[in-house]
C-alpha positions in Angstrom: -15.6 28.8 58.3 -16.3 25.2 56.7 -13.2 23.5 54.7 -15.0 24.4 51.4 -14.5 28.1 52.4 -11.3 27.7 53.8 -10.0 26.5 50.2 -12.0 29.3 48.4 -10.1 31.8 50.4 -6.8 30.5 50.4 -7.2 29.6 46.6 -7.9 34.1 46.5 -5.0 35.0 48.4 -2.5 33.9 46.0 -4.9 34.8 43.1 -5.5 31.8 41.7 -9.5 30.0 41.6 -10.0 27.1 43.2 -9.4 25.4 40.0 -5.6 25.7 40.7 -5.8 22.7 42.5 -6.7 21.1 38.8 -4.1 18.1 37.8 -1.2 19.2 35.2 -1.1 16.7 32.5 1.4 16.1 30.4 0.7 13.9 27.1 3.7 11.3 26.0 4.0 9.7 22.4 6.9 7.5 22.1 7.9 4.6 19.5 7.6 2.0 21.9 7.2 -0.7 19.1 8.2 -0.3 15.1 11.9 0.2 14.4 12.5 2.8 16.9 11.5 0.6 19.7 15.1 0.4 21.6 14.5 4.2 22.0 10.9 4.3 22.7 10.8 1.5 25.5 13.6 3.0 27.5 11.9 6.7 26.7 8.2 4.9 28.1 9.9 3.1 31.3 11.5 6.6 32.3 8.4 8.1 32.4 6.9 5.6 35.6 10.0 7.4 37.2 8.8 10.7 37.2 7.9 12.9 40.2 4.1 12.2 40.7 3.4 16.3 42.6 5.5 19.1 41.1 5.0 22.3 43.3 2.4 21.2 45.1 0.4 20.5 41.7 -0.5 16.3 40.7 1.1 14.9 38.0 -0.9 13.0 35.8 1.5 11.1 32.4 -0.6 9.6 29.8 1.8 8.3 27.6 0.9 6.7 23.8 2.9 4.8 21.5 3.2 5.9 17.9 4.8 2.3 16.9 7.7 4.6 15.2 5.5 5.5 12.3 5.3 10.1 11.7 1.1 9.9 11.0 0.3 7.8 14.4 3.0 10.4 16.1 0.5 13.1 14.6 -2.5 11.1 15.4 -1.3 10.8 19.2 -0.5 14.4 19.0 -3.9 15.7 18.0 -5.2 13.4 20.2 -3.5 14.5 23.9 -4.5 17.5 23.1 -7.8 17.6 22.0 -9.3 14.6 24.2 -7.0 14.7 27.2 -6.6 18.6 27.5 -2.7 18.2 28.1 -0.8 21.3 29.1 2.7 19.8 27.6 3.5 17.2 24.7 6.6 15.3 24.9 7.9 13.3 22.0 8.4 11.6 20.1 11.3 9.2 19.7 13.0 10.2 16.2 13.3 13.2 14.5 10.7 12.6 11.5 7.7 11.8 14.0 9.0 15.0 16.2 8.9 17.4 13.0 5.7 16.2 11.7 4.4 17.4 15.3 5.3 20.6 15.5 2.3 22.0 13.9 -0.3 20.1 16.1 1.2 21.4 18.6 1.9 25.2 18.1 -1.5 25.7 16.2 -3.0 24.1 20.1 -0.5 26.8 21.5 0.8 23.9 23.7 4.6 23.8 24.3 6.3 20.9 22.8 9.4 18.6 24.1 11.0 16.6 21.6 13.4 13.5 22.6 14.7 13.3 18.9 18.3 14.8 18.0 18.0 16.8 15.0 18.6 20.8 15.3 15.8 21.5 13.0 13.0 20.7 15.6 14.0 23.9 17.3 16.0 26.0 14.8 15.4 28.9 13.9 13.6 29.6 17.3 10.6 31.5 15.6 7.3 31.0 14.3 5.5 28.0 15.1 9.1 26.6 16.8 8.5 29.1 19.7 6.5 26.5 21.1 9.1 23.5 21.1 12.1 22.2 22.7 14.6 19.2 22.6 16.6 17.0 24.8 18.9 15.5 23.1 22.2 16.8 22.1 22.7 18.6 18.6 23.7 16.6 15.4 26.4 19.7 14.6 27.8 19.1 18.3 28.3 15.9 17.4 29.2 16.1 14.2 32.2 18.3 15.2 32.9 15.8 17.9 33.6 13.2 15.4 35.3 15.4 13.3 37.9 16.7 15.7 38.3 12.7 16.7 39.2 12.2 12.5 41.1 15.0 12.5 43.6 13.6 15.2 43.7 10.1 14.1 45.4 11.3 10.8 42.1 10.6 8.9 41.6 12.0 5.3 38.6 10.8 3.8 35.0 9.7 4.9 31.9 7.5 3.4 28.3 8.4 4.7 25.9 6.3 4.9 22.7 7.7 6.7 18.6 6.5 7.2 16.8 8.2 4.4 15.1 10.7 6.7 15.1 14.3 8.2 17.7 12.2 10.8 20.2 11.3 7.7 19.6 14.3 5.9 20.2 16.4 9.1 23.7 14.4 10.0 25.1 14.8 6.2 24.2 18.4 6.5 26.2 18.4 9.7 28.7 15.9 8.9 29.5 18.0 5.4 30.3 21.4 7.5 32.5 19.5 10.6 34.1 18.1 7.9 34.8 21.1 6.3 36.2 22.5 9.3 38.9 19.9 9.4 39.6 19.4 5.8 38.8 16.1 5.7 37.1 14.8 2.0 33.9 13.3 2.0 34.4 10.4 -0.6 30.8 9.0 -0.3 27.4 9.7 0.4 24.5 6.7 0.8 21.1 6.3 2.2 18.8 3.3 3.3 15.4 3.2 5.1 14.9 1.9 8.6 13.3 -0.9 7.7 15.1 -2.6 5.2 17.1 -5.9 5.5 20.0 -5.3 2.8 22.0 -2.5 1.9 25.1 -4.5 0.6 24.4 -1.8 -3.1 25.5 1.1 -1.0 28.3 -0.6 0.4 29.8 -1.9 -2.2 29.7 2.0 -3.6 31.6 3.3 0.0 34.2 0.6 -0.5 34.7 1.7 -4.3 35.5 5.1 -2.5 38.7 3.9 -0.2 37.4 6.0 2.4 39.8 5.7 5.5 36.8 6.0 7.3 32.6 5.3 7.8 30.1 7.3 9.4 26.4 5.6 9.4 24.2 8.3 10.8 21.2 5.7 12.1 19.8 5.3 15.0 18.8 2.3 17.2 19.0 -1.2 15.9 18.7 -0.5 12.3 21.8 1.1 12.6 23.6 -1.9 12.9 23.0 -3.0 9.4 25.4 -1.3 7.5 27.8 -1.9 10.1 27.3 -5.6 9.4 27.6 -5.8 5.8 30.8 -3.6 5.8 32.8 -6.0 8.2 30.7 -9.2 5.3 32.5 -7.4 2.9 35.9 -6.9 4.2 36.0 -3.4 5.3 38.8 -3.0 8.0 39.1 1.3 7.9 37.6 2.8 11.1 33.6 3.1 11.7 31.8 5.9 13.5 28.2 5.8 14.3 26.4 8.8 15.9 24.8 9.3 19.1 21.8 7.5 18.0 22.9 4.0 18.6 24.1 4.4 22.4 21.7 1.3 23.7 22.3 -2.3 24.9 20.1 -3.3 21.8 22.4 -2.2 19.7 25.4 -4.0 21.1 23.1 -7.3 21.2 22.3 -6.7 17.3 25.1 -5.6 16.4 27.8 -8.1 18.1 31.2 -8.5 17.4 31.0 -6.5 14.5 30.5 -3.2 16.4 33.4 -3.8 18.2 35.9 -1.2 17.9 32.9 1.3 17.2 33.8 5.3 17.8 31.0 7.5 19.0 29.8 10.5 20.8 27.4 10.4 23.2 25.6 12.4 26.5 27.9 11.8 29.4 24.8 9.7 30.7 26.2 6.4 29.1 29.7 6.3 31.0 28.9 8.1 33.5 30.9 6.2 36.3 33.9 6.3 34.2 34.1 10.3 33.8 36.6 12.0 36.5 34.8 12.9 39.2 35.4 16.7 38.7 32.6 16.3 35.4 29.8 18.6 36.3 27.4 16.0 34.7 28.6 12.9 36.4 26.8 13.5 39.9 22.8 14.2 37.7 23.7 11.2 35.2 25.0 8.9 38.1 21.1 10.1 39.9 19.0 8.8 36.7 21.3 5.8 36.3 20.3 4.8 39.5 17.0 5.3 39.7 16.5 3.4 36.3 18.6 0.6 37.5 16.8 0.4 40.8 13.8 -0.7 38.8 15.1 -2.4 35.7 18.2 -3.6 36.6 22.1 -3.1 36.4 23.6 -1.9 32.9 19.9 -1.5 31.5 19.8 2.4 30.9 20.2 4.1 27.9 20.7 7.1 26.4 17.9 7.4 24.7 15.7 6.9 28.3 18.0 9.7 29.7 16.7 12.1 27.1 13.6 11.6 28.9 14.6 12.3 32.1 15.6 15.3 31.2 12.4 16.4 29.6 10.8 15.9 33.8 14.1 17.5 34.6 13.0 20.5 32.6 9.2 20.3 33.7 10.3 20.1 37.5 12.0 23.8 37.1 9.0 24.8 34.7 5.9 24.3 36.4 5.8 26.2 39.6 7.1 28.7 38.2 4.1 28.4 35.2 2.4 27.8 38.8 2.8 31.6 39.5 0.8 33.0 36.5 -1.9 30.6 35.7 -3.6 27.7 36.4 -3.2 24.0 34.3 -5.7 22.7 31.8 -5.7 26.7 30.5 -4.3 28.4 27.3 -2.8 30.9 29.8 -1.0 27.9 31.7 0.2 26.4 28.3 1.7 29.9 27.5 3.6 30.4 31.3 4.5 27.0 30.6 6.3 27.6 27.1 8.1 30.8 28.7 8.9 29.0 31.8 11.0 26.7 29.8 12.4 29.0 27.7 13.8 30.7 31.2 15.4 27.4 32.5 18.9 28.1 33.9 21.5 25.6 35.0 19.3 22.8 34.8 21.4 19.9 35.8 20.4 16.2 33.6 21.2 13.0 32.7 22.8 14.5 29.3 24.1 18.0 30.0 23.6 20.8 31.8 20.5 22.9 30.6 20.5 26.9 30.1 17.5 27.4 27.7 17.1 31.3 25.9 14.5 32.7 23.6 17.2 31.7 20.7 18.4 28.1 22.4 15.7 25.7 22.8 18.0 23.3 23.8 20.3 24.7 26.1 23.3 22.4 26.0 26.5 22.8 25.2 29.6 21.0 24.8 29.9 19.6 28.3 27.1 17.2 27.2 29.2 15.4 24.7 31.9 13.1 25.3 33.8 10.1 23.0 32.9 6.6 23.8 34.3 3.2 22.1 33.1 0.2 21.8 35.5 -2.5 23.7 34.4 -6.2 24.4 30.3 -5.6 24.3 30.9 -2.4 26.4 31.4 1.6 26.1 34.2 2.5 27.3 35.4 6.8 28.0 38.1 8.3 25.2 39.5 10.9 27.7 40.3 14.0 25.3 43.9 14.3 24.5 
């Protein structure tokens, strides 16, 4: 029997064609460039990380950049799909872009990964959401993570400020119920795009308010802005920022007026300062290394971990998608989208991942942890 044969017959014993041997490919859109670019550029260098075989199967990662803008997220979308026949979409970088995907993607029958934060790229699991997932942590489990930290510093009332998008929208919606929880009064409530260069109007509102504290729901750079032109104007109450600013580019940016800065973010980002009996220390400390093996030390981000974890969750979905059908098929797509809805104990960068057919995020609250900001660094807030 000739090697040709050989294949043929091995390929029928385990019921699969000799196409099984076919590459998987997954299709990446990130905002490498635009004002999401200190989340897309971290998100694209994880990517040349990645295992190159997953059971047994090549791994091929064409990655795009949607230069932070929701139509070229769509474009790219449409695009993996269609042209490059790609069993899995990850992306994009923020939650707008990720949203506007969601219905390229399900109408291709082609599960979805999103490395954006907002709860309503997976909830409620049904419908065309069946087909997507997230990596990043909640805004409610962060919301409440601020809250609780208010709630113990003796803090009464609170001025939002947020990007006016699906990501501030989402956070206010969030922020309004933690705060709720723990009777704190929401005083104020502001928006500004991502792009602009002054927001010294809304500001001037907050400080009218007294609020004993800030929260500015941004993400990345831009976030620093309002951040800025509070400390301009003489604001000395305490500022929170969410999880979407945990980067080096936003400590450059945002410079000595960040300092003091209160946050939650995916264990990831202080990972060698958590106690060693954290049951995400060991798979953070793993991506922190492999990142910083490449791009040097105190160069990962949180935002690059989120990515991680998307392979994370592809290394435990594939072979067993592997079992049922073969890649570059509908039927492959579909073992694919239940295989990942199966994940169990899933160790990441960010959390510990145990997805459902109602969770299709699978975190829970050890992936959150308090950070401040303390001389251009984060430094751990053990819980008290």
């Amino acid at each position: 029997m000739n090697v040709k044969k050989i294949a043929l017959a091995c390929a029928a014993a385990v019921g699969f064609s000799v196409s099984a041997w076919a590459d998987v490919n997954v299709g990446v859109t990130v905002s490498a460039t635009g004002p999401a670019a200190s989340l897309g550029i971290p998100e694209k260098n994880t990517f040349a990380l990645m295992p190159q075989s997953i059971g047994g199967q090549k791994i091929n990662y064409i990655i795009l950049d949607d230069a932070s803008d929701t139509t070229a997220a769509v474009t790219n979308t449409r695009k993996l799909i269609a042209e490059r026949k790609v069993d899995v979409v990850v992306g994009s970088s923020t939650t707008p872009a990720s949203l506007a995907m969601i219905d390229a993607a399900a109408e291709a029958r082609t599960p979805m990964i999103s490395m954006a934060a907002s709860a309503a790229i997976v909830e409620p699991v049904e419908g065309k959401k069946r087909w997507v997932f997230k990596t990043p942590q909640n805004d409610i489990m962060m919301a409440l993570a601020i809250a609780e930290h208010m709630a113990a510093a003796g803090i009464k009332s609170v001025a939002f400020i947020g990007f006016a998008d699906a990501y501030g929208e989402g956070w206010h919606r969030e922020t309004v119920k933690a705060l709720d929880l723990k009777k704190i009064k929401l005083v104020a409530n502001e928006r500004y795009a991502r792009a602009d260069t002054a927001v010294t109007g809304q500001v001037l509102k907050m400080m009218g308010a007294k609020p004993d504290a800030v929260l500015i729901a941004g993400s990345g750079t831009p976030a620093a802005l309002p951040q800025k032109t509070l400390k301009e104007r003489g604001y000395t109450g305490q500022i929170y920022q969410t999880h979407g600013v945990a980067n080096a580019d936003f400590l450059r940016v945002g410079g000595k007026d960040v300092e003091g800065t209160l946050l939650p973010a995916g264990p990831v980002l202080v990972a060698d300062q958590l106690p060693a009996s954290n049951p995400v220390r060991k798979s953070a400390q793993a991506y922190i290394q492999a990142y910083e093996g490449v791009h040097g030390k105190g160069s990962v981000s949180t935002f690059g971990g989120h990515a991680w974890d998307a392979g994370q969750l592809l290394a435990a979905a594939i072979p067993v998608a592997l079992k049922k059908a073969q890649p570059g098929t509908e039927e492959f797509r579909a073992a694919l989208r239940d295989a990942l809805e199966g994940v169990k104990d899933v160790p990441g960068a960010h959390g510990i991942f145990n997805m459902s057919a109602s969770d299709h995020l699978g975190l829970d609250q050890r992936a959150r942890v308090m950070v401040k900001i303390e001389n251009g660094k984060w430094v751990y807030q053990p819980t008290k």
